[in-house]
N, CA, C and O atoms as a GROMACS GRO file, in nm:
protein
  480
    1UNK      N    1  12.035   8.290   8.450
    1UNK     CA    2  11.943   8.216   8.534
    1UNK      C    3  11.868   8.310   8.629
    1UNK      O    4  11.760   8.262   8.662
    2UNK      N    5  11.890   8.408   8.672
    2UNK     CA    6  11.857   8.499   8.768
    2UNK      C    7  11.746   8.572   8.704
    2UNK      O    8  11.642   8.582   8.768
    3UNK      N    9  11.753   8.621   8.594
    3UNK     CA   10  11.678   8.670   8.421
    3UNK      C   11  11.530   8.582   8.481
    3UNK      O   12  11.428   8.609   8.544
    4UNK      N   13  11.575   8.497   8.435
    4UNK     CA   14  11.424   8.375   8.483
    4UNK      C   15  11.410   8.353   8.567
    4UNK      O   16  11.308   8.287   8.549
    5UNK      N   17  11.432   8.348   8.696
    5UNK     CA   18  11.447   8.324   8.808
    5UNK      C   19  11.289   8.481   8.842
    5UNK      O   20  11.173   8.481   8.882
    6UNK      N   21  11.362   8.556   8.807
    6UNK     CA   22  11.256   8.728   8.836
    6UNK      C   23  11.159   8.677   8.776
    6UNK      O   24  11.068   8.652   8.855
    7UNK      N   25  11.130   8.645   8.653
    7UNK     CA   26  11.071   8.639   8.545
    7UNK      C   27  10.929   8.555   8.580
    7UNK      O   28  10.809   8.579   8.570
    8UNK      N   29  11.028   8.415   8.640
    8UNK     CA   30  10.937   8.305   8.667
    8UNK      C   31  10.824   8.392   8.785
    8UNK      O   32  10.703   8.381   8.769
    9UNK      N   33  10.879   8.470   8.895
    9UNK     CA   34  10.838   8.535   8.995
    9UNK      C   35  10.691   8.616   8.975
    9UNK      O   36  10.583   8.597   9.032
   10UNK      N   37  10.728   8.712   8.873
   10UNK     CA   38  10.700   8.776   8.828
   10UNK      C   39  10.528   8.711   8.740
   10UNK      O   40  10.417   8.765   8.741
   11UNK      N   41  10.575   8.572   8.671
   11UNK     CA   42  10.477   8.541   8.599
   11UNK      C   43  10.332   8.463   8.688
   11UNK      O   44  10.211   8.447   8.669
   12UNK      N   45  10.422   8.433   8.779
   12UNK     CA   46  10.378   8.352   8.888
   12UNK      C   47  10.218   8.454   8.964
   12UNK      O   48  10.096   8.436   8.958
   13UNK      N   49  10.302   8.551   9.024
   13UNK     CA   50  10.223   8.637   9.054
   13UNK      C   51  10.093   8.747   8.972
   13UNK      O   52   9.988   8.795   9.016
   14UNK      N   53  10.147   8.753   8.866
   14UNK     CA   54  10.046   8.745   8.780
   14UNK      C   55   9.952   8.669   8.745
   14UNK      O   56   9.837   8.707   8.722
   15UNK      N   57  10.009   8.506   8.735
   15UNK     CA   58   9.895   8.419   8.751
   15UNK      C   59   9.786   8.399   8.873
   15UNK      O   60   9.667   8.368   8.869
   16UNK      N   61   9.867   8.427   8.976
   16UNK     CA   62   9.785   8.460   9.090
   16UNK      C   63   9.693   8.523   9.067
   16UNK      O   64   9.581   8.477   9.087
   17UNK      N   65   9.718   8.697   8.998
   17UNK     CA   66   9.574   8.780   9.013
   17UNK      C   67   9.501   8.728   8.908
   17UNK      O   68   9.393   8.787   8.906
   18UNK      N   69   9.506   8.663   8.839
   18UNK     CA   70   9.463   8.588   8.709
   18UNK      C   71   9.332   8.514   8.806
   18UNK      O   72   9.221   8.567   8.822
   19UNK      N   73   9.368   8.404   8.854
   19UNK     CA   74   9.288   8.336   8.928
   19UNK      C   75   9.200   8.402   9.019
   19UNK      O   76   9.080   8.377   9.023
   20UNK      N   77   9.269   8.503   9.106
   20UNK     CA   78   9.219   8.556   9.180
   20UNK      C   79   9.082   8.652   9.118
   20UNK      O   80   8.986   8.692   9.183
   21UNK      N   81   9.107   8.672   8.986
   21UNK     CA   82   9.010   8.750   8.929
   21UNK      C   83   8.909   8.650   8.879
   21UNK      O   84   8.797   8.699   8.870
   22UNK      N   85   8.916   8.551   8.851
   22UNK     CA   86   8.823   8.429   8.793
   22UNK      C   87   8.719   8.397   8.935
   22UNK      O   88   8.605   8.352   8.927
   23UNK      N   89   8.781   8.430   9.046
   23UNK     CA   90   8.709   8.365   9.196
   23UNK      C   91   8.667   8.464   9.218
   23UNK      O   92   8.547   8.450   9.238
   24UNK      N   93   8.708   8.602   9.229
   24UNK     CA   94   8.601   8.703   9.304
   24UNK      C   95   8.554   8.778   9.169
   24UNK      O   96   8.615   8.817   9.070
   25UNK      N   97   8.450   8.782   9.201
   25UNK     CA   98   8.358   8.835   9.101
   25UNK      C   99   8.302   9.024   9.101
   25UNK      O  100   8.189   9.074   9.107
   26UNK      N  101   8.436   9.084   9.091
   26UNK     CA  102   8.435   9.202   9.091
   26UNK      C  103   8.507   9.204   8.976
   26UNK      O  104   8.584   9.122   8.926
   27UNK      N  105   8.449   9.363   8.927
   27UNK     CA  106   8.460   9.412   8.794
   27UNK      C  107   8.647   9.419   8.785
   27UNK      O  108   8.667   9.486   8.684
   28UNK      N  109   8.768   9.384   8.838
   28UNK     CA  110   8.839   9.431   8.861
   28UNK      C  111   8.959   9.330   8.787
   28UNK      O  112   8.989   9.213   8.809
   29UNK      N  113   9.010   9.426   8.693
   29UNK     CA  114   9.148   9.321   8.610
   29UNK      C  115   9.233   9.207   8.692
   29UNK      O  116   9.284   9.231   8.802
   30UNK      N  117   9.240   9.109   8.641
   30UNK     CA  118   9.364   8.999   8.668
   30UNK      C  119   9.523   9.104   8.706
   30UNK      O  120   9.606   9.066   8.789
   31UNK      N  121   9.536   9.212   8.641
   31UNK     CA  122   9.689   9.247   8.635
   31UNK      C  123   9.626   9.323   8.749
   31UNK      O  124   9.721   9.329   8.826
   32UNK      N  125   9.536   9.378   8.802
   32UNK     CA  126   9.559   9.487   8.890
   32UNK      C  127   9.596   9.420   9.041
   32UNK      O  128   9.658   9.466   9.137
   33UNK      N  129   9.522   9.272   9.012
   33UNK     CA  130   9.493   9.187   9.118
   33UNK      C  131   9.678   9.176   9.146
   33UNK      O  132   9.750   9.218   9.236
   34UNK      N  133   9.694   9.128   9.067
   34UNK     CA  134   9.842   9.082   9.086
   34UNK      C  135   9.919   9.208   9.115
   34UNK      O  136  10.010   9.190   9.196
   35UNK      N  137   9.906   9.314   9.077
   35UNK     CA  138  10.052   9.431   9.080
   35UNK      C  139   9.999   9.441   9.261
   35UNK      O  140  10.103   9.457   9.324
   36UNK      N  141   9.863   9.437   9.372
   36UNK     CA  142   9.820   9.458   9.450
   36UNK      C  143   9.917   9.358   9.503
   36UNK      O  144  10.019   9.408   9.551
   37UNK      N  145   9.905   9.196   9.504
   37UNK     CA  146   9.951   9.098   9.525
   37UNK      C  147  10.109   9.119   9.557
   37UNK      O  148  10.159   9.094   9.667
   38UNK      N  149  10.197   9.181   9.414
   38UNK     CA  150  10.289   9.232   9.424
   38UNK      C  151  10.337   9.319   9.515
   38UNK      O  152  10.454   9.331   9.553
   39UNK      N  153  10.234   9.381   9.548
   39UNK     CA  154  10.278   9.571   9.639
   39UNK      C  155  10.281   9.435   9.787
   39UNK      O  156  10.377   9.412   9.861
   40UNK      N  157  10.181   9.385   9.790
   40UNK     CA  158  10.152   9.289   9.927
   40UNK      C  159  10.328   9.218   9.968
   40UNK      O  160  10.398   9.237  10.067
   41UNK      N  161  10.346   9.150   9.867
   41UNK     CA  162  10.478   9.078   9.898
   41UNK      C  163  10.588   9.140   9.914
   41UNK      O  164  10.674   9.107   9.996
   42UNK      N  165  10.595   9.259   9.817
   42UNK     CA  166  10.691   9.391   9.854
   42UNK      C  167  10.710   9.468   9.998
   42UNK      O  168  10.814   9.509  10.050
   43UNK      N  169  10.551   9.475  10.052
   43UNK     CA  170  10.557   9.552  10.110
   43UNK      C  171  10.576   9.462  10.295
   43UNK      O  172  10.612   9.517  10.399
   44UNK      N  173  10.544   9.344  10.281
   44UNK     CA  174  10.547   9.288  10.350
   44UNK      C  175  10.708   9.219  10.435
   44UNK      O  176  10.728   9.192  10.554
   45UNK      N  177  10.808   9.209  10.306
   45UNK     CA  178  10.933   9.149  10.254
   45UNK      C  179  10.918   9.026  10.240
   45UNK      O  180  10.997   8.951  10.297
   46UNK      N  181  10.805   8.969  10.155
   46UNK     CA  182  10.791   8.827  10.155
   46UNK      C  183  10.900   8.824  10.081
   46UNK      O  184  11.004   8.769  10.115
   47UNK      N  185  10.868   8.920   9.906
   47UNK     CA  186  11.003   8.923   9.791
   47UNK      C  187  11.078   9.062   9.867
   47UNK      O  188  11.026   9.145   9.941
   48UNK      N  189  11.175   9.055   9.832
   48UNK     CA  190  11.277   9.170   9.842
   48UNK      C  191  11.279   9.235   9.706
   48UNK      O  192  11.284   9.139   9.630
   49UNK      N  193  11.278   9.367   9.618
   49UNK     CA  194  11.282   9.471   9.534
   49UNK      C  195  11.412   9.390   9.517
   49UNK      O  196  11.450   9.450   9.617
   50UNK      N  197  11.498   9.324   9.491
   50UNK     CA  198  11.617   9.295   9.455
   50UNK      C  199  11.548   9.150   9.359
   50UNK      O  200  11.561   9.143   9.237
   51UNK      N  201  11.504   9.082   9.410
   51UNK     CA  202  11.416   8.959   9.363
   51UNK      C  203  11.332   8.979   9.245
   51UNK      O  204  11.281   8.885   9.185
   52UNK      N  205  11.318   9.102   9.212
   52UNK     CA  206  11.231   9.133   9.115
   52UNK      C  207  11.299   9.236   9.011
   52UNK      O  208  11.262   9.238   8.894
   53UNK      N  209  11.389   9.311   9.055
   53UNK     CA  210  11.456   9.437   9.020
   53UNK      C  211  11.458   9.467   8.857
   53UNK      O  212  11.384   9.542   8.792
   54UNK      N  213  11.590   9.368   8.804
   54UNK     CA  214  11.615   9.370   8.670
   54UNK      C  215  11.552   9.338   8.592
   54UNK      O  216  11.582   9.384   8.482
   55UNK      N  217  11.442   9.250   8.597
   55UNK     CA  218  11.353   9.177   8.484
   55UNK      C  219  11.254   9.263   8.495
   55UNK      O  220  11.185   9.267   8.393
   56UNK      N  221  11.207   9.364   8.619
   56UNK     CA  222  11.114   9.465   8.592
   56UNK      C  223  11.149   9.589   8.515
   56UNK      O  224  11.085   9.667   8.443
   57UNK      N  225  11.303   9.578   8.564
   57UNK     CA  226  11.329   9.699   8.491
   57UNK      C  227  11.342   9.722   8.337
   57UNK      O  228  11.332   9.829   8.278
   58UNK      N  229  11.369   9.573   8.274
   58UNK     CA  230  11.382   9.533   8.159
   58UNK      C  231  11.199   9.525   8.127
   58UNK      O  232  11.191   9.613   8.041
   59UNK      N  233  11.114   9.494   8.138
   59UNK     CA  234  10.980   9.465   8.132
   59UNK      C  235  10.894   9.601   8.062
   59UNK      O  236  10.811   9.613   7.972
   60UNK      N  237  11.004   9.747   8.214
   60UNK     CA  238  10.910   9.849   8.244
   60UNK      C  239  10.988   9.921   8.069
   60UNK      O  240  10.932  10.008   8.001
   61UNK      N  241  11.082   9.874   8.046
   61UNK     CA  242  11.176   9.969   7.904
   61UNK      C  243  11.131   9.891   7.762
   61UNK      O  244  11.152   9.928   7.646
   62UNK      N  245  11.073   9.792   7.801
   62UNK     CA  246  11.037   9.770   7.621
   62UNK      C  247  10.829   9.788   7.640
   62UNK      O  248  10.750   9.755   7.551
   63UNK      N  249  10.796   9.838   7.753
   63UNK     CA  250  10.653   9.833   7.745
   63UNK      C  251  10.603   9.888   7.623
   63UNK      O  252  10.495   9.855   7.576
   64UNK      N  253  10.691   9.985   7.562
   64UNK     CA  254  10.627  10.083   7.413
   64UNK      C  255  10.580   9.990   7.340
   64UNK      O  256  10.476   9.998   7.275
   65UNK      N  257  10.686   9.850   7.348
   65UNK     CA  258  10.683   9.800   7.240
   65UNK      C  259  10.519   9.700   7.234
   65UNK      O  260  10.445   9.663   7.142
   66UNK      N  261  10.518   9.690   7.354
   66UNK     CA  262  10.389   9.565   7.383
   66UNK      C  263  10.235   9.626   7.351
   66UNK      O  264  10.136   9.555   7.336
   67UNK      N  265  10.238   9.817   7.340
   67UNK     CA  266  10.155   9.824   7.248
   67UNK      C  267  10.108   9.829   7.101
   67UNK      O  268  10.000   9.868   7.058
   68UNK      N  269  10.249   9.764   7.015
   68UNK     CA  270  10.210   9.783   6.875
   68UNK      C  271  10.096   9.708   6.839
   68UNK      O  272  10.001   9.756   6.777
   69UNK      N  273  10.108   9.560   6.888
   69UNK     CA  274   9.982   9.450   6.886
   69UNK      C  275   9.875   9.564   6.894
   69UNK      O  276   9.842   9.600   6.781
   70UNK      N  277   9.824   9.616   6.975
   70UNK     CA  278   9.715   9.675   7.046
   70UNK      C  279   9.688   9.788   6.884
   70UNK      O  280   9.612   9.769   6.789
   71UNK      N  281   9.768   9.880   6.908
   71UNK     CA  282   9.762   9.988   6.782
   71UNK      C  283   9.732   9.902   6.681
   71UNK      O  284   9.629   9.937   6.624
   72UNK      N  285   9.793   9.782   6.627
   72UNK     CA  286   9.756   9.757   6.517
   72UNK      C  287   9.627   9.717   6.516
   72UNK      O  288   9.559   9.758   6.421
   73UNK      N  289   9.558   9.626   6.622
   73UNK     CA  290   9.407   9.607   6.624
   73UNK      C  291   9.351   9.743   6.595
   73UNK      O  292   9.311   9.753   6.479
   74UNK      N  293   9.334   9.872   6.684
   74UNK     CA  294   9.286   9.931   6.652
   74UNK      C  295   9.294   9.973   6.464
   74UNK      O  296   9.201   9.956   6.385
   75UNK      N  297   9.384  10.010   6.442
   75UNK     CA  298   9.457   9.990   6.256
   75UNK      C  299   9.314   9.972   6.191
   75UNK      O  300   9.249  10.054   6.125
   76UNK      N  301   9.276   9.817   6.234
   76UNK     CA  302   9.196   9.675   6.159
   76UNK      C  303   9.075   9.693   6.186
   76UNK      O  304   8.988   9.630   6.125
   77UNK      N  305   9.033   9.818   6.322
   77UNK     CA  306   8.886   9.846   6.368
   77UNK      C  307   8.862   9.984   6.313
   77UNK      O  308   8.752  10.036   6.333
   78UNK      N  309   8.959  10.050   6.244
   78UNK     CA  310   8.918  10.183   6.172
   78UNK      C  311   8.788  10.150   6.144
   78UNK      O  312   8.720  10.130   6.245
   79UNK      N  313   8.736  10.138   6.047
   79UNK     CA  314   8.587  10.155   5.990
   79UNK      C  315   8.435  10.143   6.135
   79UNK      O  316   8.321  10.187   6.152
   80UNK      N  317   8.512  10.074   6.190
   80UNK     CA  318   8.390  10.113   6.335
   80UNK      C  319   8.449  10.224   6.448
   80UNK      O  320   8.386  10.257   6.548
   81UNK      N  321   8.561  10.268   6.418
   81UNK     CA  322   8.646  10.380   6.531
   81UNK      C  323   8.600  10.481   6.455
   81UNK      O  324   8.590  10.579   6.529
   82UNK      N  325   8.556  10.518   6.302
   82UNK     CA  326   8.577  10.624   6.283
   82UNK      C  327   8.472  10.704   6.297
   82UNK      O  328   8.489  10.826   6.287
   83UNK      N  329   8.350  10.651   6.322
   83UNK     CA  330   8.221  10.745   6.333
   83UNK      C  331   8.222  10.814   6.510
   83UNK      O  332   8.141  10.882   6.572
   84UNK      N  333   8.332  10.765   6.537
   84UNK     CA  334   8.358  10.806   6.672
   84UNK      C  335   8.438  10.852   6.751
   84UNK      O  336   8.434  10.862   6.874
   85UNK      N  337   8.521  10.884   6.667
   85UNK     CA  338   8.686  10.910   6.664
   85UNK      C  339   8.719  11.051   6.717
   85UNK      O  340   8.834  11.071   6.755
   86UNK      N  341   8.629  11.148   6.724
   86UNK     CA  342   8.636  11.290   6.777
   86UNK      C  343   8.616  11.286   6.925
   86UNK      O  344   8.703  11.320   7.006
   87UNK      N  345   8.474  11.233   6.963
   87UNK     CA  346   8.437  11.224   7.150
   87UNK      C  347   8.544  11.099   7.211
   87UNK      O  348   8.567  11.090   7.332
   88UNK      N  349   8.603  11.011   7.114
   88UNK     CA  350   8.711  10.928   7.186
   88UNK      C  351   8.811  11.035   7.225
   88UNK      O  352   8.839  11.059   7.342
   89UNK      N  353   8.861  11.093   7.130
   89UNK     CA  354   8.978  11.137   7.166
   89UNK      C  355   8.963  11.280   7.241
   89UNK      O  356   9.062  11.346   7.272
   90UNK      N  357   8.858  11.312   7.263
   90UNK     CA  358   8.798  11.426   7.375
   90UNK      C  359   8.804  11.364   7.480
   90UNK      O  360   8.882  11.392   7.571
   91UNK      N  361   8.693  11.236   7.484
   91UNK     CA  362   8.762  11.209   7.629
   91UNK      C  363   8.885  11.150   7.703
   91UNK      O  364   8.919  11.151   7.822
   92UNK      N  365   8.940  11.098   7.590
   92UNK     CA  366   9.084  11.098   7.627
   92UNK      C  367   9.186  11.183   7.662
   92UNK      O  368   9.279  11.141   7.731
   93UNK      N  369   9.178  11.328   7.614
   93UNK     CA  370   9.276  11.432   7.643
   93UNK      C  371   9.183  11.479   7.787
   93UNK      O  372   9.250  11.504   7.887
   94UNK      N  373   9.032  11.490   7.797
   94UNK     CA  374   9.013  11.524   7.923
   94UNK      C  375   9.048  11.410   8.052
   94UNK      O  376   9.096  11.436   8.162
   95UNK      N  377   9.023  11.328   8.018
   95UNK     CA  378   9.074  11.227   8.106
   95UNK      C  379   9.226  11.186   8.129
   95UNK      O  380   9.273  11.113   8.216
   96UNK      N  381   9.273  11.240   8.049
   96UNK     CA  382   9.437  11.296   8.033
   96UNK      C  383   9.441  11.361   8.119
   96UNK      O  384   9.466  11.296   8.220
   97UNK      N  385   9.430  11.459   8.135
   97UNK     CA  386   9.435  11.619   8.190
   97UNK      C  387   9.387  11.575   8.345
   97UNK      O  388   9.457  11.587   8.445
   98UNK      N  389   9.288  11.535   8.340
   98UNK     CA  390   9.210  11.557   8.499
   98UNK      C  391   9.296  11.456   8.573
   98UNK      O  392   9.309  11.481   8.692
   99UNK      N  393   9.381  11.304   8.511
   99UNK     CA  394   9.454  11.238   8.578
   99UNK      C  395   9.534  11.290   8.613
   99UNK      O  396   9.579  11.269   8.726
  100UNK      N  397   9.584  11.380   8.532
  100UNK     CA  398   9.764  11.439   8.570
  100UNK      C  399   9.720  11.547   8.683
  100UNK      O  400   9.777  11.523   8.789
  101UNK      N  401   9.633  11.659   8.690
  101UNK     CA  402   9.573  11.710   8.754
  101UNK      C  403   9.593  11.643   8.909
  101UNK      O  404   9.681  11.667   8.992
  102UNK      N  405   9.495  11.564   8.914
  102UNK     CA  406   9.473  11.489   9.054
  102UNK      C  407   9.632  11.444   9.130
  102UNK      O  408   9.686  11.495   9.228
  103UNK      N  409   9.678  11.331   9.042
  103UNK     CA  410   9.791  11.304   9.067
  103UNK      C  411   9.907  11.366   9.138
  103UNK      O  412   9.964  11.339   9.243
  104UNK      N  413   9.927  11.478   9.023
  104UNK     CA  414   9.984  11.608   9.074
  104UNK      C  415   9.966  11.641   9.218
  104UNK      O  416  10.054  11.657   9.302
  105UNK      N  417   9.802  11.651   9.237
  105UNK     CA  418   9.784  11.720   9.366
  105UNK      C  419   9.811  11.653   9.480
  105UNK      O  420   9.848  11.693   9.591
  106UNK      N  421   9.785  11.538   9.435
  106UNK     CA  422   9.775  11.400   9.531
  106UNK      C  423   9.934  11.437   9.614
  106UNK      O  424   9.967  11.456   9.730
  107UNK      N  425  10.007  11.433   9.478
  107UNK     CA  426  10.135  11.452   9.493
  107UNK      C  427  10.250  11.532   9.568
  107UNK      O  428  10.369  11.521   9.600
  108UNK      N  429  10.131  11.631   9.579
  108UNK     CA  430  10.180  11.781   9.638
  108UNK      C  431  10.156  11.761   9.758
  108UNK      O  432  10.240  11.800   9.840
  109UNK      N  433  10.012  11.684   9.815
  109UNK     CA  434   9.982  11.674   9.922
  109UNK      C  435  10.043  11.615  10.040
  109UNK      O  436  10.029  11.660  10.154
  110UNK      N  437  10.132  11.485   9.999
  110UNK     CA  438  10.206  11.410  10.048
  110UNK      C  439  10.306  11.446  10.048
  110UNK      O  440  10.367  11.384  10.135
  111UNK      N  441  10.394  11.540   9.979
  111UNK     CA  442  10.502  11.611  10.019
  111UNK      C  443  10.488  11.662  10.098
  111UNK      O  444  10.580  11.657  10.181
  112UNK      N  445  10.399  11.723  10.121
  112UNK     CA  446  10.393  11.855  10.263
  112UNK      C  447  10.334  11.784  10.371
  112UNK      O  448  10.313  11.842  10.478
  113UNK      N  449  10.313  11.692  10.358
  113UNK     CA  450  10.225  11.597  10.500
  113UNK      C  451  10.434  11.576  10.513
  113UNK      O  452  10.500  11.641  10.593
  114UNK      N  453  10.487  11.488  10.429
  114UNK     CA  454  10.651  11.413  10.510
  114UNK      C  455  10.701  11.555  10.495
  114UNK      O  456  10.786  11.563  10.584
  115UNK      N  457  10.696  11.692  10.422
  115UNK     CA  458  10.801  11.820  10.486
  115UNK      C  459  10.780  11.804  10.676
  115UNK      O  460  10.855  11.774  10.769
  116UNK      N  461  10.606  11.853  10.658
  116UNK     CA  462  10.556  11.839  10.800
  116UNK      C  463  10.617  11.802  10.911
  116UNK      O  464  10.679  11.859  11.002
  117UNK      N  465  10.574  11.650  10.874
  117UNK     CA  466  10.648  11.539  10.984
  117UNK      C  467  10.785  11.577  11.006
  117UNK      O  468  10.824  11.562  11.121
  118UNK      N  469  10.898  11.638  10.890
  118UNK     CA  470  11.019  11.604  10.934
  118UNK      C  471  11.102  11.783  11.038
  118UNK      O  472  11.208  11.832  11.078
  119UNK      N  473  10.943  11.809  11.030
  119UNK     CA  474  11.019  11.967  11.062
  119UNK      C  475  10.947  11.967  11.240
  119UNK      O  476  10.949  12.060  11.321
  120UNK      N  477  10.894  11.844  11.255
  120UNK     CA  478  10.820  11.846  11.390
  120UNK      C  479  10.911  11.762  11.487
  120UNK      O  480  10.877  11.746  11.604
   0.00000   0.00000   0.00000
């Protein structure tokens, strides 16, 4: 019961950014709306990280699987992917690269801002 209990939570809030994306009229996904929504209730303690915990964690371990659907469309769009199939996957490894890049730095940056703080 607890399984669904997250689950229901979980779906809930998703439906939220769902809607929320139908009313404001920015270019901006239903899921992003909601994981925001999410960080909001998290961060607020509306939900407690315990309220959500296991069914995310179960969610975040079969995600591989939720792209086979996806791969296989692509599969079924070969004949229009393929005249294009070289600059896709160029800009994918550069856009690969420059994310991990940034991230990274992003990453580095904020370590040394809390070393900072904790040595002051």
């Amino acid at each position: 019961m607890k399984y669904l209990r997250q689950f229901g939570i979980i779906v809930l809030i998703s439906l939220l950014g769902e809607i929320l994306n139908v009313l404001i009229p920015f270019p901006i996904p239903g899921s992003v709306y909601g994981l925001v929504i999410l960080l909001i209730c998290l961060m607020t303690g509306i939900l407690k990280v315990s309220d959500v915990r296991e069914t995310a964690a179960f969610l975040i371990e079969i995600m591989p699987v939720m792209f086979v659907p996806a791969a296989v469309g692509l599969l079924d769009s070969w004949d229009q992917l393929a005249p294009v199939f070289i600059p896709v996957i160029v800009i994918v490894v550069c856009s690969t690269i420059l994310v991990m890049g940034v991230t990274g730095k992003v990453t580095e940056v904020i370590i040394h801002r809390e070393k900072r703080k904790k040595h002051e």
